[in-house]
C-alpha positions in Angstrom: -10.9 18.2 -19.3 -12.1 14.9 -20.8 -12.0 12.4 -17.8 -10.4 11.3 -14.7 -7.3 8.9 -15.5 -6.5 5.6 -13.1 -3.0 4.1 -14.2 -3.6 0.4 -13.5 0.2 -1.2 -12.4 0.7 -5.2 -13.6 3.0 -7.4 -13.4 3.0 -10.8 -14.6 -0.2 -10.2 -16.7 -2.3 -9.3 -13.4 -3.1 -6.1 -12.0 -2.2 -5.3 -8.3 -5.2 -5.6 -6.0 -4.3 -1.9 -4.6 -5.2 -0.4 -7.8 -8.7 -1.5 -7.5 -8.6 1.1 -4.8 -7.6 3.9 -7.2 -10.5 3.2 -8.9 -12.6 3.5 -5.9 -10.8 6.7 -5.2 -10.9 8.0 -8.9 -14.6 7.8 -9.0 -15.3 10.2 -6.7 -13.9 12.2 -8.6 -15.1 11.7 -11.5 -18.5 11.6 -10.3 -17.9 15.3 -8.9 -16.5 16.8 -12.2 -19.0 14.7 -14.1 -16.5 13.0 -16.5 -16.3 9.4 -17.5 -13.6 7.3 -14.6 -11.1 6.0 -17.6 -8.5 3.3 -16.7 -4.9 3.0 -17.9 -4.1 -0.3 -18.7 -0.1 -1.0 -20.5 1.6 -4.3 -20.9 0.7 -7.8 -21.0 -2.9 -8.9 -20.8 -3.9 -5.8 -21.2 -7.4 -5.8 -22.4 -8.3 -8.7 -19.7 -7.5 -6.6 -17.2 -9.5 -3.6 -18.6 -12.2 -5.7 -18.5 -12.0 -6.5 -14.5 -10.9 -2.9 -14.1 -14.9 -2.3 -15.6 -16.2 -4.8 -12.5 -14.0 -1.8 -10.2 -16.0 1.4 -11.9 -14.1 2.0 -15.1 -16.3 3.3 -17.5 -13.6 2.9 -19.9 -9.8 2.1 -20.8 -7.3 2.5 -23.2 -5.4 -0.3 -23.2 -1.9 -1.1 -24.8 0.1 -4.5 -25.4 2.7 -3.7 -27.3 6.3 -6.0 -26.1 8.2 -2.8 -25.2 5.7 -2.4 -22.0 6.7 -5.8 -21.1 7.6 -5.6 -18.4 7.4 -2.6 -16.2 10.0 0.3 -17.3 9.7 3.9 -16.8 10.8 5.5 -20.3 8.4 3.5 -22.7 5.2 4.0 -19.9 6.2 7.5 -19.3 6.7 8.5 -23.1 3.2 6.7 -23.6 1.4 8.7 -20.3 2.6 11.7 -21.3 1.7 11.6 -25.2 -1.9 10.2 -23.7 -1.8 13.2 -21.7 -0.9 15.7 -23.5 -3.2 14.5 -26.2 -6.6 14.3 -24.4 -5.9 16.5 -21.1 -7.2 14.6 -18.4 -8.9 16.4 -15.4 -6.4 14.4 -13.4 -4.1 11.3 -13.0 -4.1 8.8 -10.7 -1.9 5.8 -9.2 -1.6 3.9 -5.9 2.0 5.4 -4.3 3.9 2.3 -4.9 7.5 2.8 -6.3 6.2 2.0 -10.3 3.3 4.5 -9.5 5.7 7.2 -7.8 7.6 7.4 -10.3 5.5 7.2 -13.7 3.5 9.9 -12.6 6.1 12.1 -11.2 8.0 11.9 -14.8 4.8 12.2 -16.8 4.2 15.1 -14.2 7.7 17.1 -15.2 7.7 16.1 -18.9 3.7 18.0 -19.1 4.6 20.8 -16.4 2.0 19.6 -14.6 1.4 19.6 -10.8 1.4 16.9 -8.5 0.5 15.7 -5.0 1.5 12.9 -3.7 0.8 10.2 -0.6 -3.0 11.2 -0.6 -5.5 9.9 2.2 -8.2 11.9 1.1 -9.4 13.5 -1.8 -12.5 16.1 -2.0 -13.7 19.1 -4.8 -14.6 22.5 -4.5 -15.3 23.7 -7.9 -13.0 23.2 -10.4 -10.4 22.5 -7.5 -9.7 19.2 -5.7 -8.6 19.2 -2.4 -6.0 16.7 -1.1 -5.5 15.4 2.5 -1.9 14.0 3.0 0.5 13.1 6.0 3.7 15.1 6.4 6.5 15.0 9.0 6.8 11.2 9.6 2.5 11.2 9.7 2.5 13.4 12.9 0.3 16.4 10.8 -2.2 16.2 8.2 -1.5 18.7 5.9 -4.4 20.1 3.1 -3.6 21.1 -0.2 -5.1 21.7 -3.4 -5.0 21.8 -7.4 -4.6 25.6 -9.1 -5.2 26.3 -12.7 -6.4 24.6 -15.5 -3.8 22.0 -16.6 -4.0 18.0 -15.3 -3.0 17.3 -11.9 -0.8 14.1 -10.8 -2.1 12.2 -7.5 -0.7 9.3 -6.1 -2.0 7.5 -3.3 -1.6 5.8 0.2 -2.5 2.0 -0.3 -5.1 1.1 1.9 -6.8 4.7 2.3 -9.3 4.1 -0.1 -12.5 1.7 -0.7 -12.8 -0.2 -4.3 -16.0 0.3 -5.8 -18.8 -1.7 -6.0 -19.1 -4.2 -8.9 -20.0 -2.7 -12.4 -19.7 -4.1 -15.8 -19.5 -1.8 -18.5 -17.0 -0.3 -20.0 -15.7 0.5 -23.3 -12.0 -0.3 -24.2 -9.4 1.5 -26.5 -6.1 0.3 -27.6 -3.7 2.9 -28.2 -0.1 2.6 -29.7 3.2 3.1 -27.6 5.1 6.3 -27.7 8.5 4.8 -28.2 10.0 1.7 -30.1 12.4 -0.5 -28.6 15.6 0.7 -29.9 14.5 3.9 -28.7 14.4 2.8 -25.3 17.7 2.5 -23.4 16.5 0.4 -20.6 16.8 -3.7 -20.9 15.5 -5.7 -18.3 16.7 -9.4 -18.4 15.2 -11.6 -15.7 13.8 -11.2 -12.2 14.0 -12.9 -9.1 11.1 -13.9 -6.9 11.3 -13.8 -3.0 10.1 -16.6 -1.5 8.0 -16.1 1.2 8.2 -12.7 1.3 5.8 -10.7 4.0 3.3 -8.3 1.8 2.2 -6.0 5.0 1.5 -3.0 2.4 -1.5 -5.4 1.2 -2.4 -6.8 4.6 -5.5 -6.0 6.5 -4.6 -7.4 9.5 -1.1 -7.1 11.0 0.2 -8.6 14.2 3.5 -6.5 15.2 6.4 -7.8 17.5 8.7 -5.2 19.2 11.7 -5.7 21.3 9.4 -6.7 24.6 9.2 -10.1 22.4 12.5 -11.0 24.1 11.1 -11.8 27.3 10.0 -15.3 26.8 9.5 -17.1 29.5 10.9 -20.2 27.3 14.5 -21.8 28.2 16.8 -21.4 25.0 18.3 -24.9 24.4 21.4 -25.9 25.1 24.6 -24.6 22.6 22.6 -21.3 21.9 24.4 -18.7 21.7 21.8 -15.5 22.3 19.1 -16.5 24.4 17.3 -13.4 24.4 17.3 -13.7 20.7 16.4 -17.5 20.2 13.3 -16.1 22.7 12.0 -13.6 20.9 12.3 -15.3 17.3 10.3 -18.3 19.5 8.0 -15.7 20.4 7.7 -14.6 16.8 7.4 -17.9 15.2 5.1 -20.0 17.9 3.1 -17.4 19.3 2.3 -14.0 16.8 2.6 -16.0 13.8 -0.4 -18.1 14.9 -2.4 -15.2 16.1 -1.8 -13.9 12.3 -3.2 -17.0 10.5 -6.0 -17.6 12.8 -6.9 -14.1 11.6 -5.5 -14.3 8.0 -3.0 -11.3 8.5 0.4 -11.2 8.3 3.1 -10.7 11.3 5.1 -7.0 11.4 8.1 -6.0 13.4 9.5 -2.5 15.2 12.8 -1.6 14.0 14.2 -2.5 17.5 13.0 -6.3 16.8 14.8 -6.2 13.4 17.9 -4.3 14.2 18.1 -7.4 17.3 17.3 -10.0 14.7 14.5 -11.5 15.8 12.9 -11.3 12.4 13.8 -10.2 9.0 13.8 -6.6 7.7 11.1 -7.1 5.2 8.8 -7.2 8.1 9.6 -4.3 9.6 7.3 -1.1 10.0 7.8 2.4 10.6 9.6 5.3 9.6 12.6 3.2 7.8 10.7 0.3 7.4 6.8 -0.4 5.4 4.2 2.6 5.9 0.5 0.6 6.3 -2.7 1.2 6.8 -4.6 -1.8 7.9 -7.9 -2.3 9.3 -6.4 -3.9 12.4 -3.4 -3.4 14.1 -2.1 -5.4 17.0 0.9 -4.1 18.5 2.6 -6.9 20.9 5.5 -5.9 23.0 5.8 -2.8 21.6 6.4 0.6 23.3 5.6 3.1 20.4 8.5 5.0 19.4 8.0 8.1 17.0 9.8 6.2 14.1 6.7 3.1 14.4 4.3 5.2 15.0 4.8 7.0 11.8 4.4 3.3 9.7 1.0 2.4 10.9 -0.5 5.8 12.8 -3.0 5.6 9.7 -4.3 2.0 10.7 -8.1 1.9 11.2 -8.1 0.3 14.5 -5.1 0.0 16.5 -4.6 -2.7 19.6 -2.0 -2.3 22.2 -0.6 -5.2 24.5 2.3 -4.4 26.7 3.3 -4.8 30.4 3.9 -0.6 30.6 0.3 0.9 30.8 2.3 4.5 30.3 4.1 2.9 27.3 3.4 5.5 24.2 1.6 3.3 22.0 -1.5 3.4 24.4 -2.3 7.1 23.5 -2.7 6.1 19.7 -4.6 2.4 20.7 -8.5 2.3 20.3 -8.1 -0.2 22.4 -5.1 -1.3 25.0 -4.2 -4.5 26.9 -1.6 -4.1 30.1 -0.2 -7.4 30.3 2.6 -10.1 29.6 2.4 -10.8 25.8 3.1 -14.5 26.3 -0.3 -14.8 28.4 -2.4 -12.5 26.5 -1.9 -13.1 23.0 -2.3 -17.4 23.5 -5.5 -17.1 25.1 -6.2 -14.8 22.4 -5.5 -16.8 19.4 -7.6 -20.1 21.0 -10.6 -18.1 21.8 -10.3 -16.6 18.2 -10.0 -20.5 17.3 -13.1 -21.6 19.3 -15.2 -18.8 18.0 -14.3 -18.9 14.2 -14.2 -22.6 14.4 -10.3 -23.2 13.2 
């Protein structure tokens, strides 16, 4: 086994932030099966990005710019991860569990009858073996598993569960050659369309989360509206998280129950059918705890829970719990906040 492979994902010529924290998460591996941390690095602005990917612990990369892995597309970077595998039989492959990184390494992990685990939060060795940590049933269990045999093993990973490493410079960079040619690849991809303004809660380390207790605003709707519980709690959204979120440089979340109500869009929701994070704060406003949210942010690091019901669910999960009207709490909040960080 000749090293410990991170698959770094692009787009647009820049690598995602997340994958810094497959690096983090590679090296520990790599340090215990004393192998060089090597990153994968396809598509354009390749071998700039191999050489931040050395600031993150790479020791090396093989890198590869060739137009047909521009951009993103599963049959040229799977044919290419699987010839790279096959080739030079890493102890193990690695990728942040984003949809690009779910499925490369789940094809590259059928087409080399390989293993794979998948969703990791924690990764140890014993031996030759590496243990896995990983949530099952909607994140109510932790379930432990582990590699068997010889052959490479395909791990993705839980954004946010994992700590970049510490700044390092050196690293040695291979380009390789792509696997397929482009009339050998079946896929075109003509354009794509940005979302303005869309939420990224799967980055954010802070997240400020609305439920459906947001609808009792003490506000009067204005004349000619036509749902005043809903005109309430997108006020409540808008003028009253959404400030607590930029005074602490997070990003505002939703229950299903706010979104179904339409008090804010779906890309904000969290939970179950909705964004899985892991933050480093939580704040849940107005929000009871259902099974279905508690399974999209049960892994945050510190969870904080403001509601009127102290026997509301979310309290048993909360580090730290707040019985009280929203619409009080969270204002005084966000000016003390502003006092003490001088916004």
């Amino acid at each position: 086994m000749s090293a410990i492979y991170v698959f770094i994902e692009t787009f647009a010529g820049k690598a995602l932030p997340t994958s810094w924290e497959a690096l983090g998460a590679g090296k520990s591996l790599a340090d215990a099966f004393s192998v060089p941390l090597t990153a994968l690095i396809f598509g354009e602005n390749a071998t700039a990005i191999a050489q931040e990917a050395g600031q993150y612990g790479a020791q090396a990369a093989l890198v590869c710019e060739d137009p047909t892995l521009t951009p993103y597309r599963l049959e040229p970077y799977s044919a290419l991860l699987t010839q790279l595998v096959t080739t030079h039989q890493p102890k193990a492959v690695l990728a942040i569990a984003t949809h690009a990184g779910r499925e490369l390494l789940a094809s590259s992990a059928a087409d080399t009858d390989s293993g794979m685990l998948s969703e990791v939060i924690d990764l140890a060795v014993d031996g030759s073996a590496i243990h896995v940590t990983r949530p099952v049933y909607a994140g109510k269990l932790l379930s432990e598993a582990m590699s068997a045999g010889n052959g490479p093993v395909f791990i993705t990973l839980r954004g946010r569960a994992f700590k970049a490493n510490p700044i390092n410079t050196a690293i040695t960079i291979t380009t390789v050659h792509p696997a397929l040619s482009e009339d050998q690849i079946k896929t075109k991809i003509e354009s794509f369309e940005a979302e303005v303004g869309k939420v990224n809660l799967s980055d954010a380390a802070i997240i400020v989360s609305g439920g459906r207790g947001m609808a009792n605003n003490p506000k009067d709707a204005p004349a000619g509206v036509a749902d005043a519980a809903i005109w309430k709690a997108q006020d409540g959204f808008s003028n009253v998280l959404q400030p607590l979120a930029d005074v602490l440089g997070g990003a505002v979340g939703a229950s299903r129950a706010a979104v179904d109500a339409g008090y804010i869009p779906y890309a904000h929701q969290v939970g179950q059918t909705g964004k899985t994070v892991a933050p480093d704060l939580y704040i849940a406003c107005a929000i009871s705890g259902a099974i279905q949210h508690q399974a999209g942010m049960r892994t945050s690091k510190v969870i904080v829970a403001i509601n009127k019901d102290g026997e509301a669910p979310i309290f048993k999960m909360a580090r730290y719990g707040l019985v009280g009207d929203v619409y009080k709490i969270i204002p005084a909040l966000t000016a003390e906040l502003k006092a003490r960080l001088g916004k």
